[in-house]
PyMOL commands that place a pseudoatom at each C-alpha (Angstrom):
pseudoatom trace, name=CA, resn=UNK, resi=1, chain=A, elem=C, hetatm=0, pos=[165.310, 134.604, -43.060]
pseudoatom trace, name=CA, resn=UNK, resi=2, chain=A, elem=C, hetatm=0, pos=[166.455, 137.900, -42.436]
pseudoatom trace, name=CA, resn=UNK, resi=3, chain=A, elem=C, hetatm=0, pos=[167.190, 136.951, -38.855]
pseudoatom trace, name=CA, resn=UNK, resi=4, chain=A, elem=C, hetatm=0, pos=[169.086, 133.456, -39.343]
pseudoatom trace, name=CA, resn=UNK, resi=5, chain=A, elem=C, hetatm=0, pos=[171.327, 135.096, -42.027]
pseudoatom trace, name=CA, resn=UNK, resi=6, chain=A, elem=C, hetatm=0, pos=[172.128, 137.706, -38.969]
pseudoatom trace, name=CA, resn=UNK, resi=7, chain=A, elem=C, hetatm=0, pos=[172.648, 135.132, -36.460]
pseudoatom trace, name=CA, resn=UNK, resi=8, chain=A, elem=C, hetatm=0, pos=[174.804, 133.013, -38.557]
pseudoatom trace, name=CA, resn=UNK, resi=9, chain=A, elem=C, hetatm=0, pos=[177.188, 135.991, -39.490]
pseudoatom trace, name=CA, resn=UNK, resi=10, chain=A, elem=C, hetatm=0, pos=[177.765, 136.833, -35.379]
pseudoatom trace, name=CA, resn=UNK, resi=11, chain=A, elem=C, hetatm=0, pos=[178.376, 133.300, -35.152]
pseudoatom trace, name=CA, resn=UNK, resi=12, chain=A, elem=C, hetatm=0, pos=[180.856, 132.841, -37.670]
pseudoatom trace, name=CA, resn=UNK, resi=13, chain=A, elem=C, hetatm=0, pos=[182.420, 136.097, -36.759]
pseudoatom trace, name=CA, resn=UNK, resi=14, chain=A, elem=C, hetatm=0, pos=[183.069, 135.146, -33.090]
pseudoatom trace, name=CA, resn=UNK, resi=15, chain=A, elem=C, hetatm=0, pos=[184.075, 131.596, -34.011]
pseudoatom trace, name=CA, resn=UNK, resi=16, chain=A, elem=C, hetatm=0, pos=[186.574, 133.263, -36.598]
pseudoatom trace, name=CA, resn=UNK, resi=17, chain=A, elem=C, hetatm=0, pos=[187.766, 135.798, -33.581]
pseudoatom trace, name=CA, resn=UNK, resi=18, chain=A, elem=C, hetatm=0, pos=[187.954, 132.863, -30.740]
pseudoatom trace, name=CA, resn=UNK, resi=19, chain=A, elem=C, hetatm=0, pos=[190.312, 131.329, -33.446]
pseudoatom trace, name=CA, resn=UNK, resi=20, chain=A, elem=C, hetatm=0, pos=[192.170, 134.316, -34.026]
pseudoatom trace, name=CA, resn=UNK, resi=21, chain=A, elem=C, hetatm=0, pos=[192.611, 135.094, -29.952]
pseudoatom trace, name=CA, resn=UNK, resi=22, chain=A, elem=C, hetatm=0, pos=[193.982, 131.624, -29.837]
pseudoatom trace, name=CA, resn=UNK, resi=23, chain=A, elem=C, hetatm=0, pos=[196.738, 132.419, -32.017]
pseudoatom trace, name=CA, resn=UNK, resi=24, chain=A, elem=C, hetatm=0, pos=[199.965, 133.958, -31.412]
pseudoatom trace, name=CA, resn=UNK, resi=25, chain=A, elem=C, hetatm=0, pos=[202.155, 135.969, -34.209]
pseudoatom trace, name=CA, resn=UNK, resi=26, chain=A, elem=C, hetatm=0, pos=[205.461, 135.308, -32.415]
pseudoatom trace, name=CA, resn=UNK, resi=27, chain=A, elem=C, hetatm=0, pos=[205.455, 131.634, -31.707]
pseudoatom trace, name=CA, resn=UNK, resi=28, chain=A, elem=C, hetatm=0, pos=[203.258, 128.376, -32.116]
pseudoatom trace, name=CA, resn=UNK, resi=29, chain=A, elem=C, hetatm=0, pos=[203.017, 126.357, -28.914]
pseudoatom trace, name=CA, resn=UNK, resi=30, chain=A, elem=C, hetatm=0, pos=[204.720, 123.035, -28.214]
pseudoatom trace, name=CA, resn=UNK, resi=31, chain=A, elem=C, hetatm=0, pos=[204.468, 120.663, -24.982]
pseudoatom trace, name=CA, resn=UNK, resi=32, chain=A, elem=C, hetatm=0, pos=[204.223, 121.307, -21.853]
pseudoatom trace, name=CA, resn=UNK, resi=33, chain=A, elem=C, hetatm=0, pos=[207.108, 120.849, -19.346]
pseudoatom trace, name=CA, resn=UNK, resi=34, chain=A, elem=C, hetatm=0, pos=[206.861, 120.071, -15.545]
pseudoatom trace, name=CA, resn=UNK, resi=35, chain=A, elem=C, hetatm=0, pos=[210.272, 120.821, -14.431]
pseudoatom trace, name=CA, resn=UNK, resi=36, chain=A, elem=C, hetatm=0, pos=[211.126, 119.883, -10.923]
pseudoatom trace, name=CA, resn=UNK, resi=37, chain=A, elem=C, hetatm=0, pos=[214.347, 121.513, -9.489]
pseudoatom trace, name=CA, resn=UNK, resi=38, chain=A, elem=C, hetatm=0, pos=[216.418, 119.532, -6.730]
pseudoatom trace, name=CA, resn=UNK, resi=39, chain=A, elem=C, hetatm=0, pos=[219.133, 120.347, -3.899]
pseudoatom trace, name=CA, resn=UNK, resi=40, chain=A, elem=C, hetatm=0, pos=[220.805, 117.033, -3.025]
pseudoatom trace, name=CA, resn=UNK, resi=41, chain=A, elem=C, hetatm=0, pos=[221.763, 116.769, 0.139]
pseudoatom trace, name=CA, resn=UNK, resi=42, chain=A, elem=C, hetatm=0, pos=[225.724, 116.523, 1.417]
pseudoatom trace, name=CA, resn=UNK, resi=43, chain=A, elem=C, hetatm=0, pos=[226.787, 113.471, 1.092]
pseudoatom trace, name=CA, resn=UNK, resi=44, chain=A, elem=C, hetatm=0, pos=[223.979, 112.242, -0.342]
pseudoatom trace, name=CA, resn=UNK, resi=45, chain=A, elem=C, hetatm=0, pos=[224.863, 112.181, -4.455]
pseudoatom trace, name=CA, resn=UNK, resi=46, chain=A, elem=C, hetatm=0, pos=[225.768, 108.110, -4.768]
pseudoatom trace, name=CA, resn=UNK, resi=47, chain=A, elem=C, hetatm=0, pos=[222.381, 107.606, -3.227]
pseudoatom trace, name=CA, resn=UNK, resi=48, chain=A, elem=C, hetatm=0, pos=[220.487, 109.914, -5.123]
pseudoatom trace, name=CA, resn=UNK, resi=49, chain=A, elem=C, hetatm=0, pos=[221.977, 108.484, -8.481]
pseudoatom trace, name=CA, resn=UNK, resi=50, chain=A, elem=C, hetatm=0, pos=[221.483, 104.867, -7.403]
pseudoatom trace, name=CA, resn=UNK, resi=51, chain=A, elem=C, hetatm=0, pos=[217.385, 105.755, -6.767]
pseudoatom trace, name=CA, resn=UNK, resi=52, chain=A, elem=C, hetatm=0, pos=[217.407, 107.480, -9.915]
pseudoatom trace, name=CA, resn=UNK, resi=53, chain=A, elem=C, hetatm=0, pos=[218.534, 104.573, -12.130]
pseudoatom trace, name=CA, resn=UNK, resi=54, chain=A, elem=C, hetatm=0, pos=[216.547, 101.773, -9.838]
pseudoatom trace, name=CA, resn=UNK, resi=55, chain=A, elem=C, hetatm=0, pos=[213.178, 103.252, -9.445]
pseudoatom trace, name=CA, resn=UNK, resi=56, chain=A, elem=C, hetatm=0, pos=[212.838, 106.529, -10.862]
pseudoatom trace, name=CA, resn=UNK, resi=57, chain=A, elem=C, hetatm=0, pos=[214.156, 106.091, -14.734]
pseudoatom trace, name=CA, resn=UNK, resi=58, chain=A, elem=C, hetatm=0, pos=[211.673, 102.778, -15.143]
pseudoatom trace, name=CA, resn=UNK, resi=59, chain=A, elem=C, hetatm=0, pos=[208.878, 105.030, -13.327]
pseudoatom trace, name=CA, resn=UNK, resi=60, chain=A, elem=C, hetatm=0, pos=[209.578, 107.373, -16.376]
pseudoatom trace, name=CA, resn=UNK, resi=61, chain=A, elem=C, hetatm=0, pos=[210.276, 104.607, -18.948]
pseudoatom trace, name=CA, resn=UNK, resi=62, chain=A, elem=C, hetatm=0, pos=[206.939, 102.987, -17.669]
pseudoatom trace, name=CA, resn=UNK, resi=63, chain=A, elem=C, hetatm=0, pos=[204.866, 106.015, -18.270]
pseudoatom trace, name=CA, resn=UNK, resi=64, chain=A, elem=C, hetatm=0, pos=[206.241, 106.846, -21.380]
pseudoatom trace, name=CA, resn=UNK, resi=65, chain=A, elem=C, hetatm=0, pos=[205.671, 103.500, -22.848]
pseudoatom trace, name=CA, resn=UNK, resi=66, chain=A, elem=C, hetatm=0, pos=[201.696, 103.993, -21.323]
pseudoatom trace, name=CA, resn=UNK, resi=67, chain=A, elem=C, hetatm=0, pos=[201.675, 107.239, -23.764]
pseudoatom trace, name=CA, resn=UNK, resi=68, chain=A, elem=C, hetatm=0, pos=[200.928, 109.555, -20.376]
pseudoatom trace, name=CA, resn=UNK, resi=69, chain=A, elem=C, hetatm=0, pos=[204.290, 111.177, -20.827]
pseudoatom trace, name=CA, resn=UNK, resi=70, chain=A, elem=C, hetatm=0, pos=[206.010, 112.379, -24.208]
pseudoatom trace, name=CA, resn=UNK, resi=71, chain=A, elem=C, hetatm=0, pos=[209.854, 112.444, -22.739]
pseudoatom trace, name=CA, resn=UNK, resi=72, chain=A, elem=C, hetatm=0, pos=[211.513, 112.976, -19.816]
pseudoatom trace, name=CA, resn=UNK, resi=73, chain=A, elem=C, hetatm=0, pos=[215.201, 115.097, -19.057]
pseudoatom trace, name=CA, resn=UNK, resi=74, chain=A, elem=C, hetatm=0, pos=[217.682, 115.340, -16.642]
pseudoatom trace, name=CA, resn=UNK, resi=75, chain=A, elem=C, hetatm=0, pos=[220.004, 118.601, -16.277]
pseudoatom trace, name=CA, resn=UNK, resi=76, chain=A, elem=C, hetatm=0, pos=[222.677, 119.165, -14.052]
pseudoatom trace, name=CA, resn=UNK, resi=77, chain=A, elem=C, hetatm=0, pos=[223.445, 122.661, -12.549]
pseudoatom trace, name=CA, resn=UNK, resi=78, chain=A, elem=C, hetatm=0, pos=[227.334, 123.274, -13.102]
pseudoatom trace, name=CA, resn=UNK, resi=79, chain=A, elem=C, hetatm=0, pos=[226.908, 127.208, -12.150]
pseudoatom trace, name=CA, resn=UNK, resi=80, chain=A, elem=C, hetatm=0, pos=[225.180, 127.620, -8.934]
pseudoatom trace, name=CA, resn=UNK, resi=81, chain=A, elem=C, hetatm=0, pos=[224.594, 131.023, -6.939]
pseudoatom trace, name=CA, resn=UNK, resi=82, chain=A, elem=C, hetatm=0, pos=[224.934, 130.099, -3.496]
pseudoatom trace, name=CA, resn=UNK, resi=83, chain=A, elem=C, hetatm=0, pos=[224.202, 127.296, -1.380]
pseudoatom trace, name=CA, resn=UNK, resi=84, chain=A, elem=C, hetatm=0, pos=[220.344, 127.047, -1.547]
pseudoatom trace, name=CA, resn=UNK, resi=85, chain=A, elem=C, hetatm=0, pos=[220.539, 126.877, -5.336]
pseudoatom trace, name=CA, resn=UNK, resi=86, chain=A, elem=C, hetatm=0, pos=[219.298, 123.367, -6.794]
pseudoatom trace, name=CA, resn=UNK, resi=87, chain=A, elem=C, hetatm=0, pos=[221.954, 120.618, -8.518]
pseudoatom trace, name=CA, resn=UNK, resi=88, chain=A, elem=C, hetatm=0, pos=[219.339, 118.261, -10.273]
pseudoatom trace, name=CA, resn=UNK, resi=89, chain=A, elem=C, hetatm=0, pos=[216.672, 119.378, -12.117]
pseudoatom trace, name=CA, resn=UNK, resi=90, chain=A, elem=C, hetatm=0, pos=[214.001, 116.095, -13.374]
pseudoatom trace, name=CA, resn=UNK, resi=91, chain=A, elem=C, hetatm=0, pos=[211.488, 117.019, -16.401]
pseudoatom trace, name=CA, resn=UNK, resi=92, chain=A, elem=C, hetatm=0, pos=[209.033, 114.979, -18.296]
pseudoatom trace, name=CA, resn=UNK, resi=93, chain=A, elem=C, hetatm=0, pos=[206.878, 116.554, -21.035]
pseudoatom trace, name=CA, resn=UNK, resi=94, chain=A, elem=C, hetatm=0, pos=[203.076, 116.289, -22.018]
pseudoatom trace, name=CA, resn=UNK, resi=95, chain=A, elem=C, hetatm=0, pos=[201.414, 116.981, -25.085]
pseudoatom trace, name=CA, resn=UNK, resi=96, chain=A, elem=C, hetatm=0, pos=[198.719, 119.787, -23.800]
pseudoatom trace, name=CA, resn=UNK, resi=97, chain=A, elem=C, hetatm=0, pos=[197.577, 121.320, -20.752]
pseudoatom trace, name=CA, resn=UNK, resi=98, chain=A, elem=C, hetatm=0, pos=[194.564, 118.829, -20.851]
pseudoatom trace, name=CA, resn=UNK, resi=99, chain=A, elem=C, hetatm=0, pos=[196.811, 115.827, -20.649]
pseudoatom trace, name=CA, resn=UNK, resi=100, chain=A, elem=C, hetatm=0, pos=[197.585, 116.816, -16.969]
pseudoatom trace, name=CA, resn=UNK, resi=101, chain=A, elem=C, hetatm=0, pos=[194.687, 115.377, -15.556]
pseudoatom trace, name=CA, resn=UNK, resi=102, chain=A, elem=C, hetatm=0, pos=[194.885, 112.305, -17.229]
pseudoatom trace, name=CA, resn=UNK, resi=103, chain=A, elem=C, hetatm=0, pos=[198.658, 111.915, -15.893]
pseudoatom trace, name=CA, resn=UNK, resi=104, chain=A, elem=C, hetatm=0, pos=[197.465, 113.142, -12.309]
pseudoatom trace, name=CA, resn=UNK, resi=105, chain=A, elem=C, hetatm=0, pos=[194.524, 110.144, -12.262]
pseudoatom trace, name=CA, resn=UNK, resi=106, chain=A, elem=C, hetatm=0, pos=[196.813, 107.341, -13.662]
pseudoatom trace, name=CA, resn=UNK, resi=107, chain=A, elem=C, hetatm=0, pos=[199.877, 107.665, -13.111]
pseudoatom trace, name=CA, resn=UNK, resi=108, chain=A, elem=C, hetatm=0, pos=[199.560, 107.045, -9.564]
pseudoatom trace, name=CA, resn=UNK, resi=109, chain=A, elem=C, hetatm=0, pos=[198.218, 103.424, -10.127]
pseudoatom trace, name=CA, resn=UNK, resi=110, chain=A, elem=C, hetatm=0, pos=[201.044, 102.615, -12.864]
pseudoatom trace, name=CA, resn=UNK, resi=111, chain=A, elem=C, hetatm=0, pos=[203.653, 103.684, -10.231]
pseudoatom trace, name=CA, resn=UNK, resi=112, chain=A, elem=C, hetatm=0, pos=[201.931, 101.820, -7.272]
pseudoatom trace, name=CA, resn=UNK, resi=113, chain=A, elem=C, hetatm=0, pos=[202.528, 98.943, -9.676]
pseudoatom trace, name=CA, resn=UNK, resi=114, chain=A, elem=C, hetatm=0, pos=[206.221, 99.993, -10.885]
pseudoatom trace, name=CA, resn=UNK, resi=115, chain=A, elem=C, hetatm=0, pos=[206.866, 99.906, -7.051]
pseudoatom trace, name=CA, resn=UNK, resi=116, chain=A, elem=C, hetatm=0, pos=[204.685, 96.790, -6.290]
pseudoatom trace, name=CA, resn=UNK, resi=117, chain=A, elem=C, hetatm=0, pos=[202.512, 98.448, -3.867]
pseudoatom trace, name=CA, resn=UNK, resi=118, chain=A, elem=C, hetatm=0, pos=[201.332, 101.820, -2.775]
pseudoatom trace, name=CA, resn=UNK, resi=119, chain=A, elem=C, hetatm=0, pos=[202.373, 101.152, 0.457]
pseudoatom trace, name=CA, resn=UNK, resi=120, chain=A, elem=C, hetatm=0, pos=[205.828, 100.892, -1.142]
pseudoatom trace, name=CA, resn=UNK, resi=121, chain=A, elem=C, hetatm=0, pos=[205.701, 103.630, -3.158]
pseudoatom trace, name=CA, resn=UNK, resi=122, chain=A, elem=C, hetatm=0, pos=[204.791, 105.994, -0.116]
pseudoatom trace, name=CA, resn=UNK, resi=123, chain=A, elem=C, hetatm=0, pos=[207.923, 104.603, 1.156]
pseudoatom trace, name=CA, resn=UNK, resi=124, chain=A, elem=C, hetatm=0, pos=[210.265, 104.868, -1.383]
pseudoatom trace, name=CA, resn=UNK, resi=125, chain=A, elem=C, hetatm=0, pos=[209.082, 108.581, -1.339]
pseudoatom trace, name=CA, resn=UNK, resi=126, chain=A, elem=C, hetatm=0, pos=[210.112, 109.094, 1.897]
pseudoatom trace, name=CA, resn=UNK, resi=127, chain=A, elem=C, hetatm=0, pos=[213.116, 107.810, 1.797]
pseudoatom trace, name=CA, resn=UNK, resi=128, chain=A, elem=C, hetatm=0, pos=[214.162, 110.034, -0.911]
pseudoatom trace, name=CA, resn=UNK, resi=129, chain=A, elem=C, hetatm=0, pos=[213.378, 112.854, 1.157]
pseudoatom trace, name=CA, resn=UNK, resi=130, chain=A, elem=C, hetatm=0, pos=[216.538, 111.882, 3.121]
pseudoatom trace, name=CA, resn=UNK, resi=131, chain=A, elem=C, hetatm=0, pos=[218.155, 112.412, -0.269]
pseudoatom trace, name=CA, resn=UNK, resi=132, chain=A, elem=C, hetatm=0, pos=[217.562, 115.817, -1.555]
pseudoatom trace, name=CA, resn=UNK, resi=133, chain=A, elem=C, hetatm=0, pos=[215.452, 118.721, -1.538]
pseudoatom trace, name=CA, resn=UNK, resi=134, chain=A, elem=C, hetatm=0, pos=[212.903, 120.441, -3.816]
pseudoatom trace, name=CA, resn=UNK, resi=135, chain=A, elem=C, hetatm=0, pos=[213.727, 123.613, -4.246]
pseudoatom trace, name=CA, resn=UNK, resi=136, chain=A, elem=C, hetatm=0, pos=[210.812, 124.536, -6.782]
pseudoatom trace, name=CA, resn=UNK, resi=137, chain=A, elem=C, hetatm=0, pos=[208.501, 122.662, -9.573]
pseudoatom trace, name=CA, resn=UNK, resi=138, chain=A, elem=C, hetatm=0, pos=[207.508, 124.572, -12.492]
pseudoatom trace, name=CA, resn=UNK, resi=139, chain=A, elem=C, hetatm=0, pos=[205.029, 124.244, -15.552]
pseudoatom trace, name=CA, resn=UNK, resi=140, chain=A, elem=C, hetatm=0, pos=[206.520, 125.738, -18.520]
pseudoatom trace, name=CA, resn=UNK, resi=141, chain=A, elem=C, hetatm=0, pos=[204.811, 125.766, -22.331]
pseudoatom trace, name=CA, resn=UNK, resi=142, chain=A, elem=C, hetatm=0, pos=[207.521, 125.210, -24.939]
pseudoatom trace, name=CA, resn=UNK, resi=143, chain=A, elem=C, hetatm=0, pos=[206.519, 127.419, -27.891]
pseudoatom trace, name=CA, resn=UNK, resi=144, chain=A, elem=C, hetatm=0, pos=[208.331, 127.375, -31.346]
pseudoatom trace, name=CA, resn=UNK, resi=145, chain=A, elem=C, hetatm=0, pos=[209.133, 130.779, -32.658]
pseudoatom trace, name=CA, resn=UNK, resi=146, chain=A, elem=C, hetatm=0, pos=[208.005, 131.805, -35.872]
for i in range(1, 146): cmd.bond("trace and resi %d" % i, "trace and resi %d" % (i + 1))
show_as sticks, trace
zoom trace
């Protein structure tokens, strides 16, 4: 008896401190953000803007409607600090960090389709390579502060 009362209270205690560990007194967290940042290329802007509204906006309506993306943003840089500094920047947002491998394993076939084939999808890819550069992709956890 002695010795289930015992191992019940150590469970319940590091249960309670797992909890507790989890927990921050600052902030609660949100979403999480994949932010990808973009230098277009010179000349290249019409182009870039035309892709965006043809394929890539129903790629992001598409996957939003599927429930494998919350929302999606667009920001423009209108303060750069020197010429390797990105113009776009393209977000969507998840609900948790577990959520990412459920995007990674079907988004690719809901795109494929979007697109009409893989094969087309690789291209259209490519093509936008022409268009623009990444200049980084982060993962960033929205928190709420308290």
């Amino acid at each position: 008896m002695r010795k289930t009362l015992c191992a019940t209270l150590f469970a319940i205690t590091v249960l309670t401190t797992l909890t507790a560990l989890a927990q921050n007194p600052n902030y609660d967290y949100g979403p999480v953000w994949r932010v990808t940042y973009y230098s277009i290329k010179p000349g290249q802007a019409e182009p870039f803007w035309k892709d965006f509204r043809e394929n890539l906006k129903p790629t992001y309506e598409t996957l939003k409607r599927e429930g494998l993306i919350t929302n999606y943003k667009v920001w423009t840089n209108v303060t750069t600090d020197g010429p390797h500094d990105w113009d776009v920047a393209v977000g969507y947002m998840i609900p948790n960090w577990a959520s990412i491998d459920q995007l990674d394993a079907k988004a690719a076939t809901i795109i494929a389709k979007q697109y009409g084939s893989r094969e087309a999808m690789i291209e259209a890819g490519k093509k936008r390579n022409d268009l623009r550069e990444v200049v980084s992709s982060k993962l960033a956890r929205e928190v709420i502060p308290k």
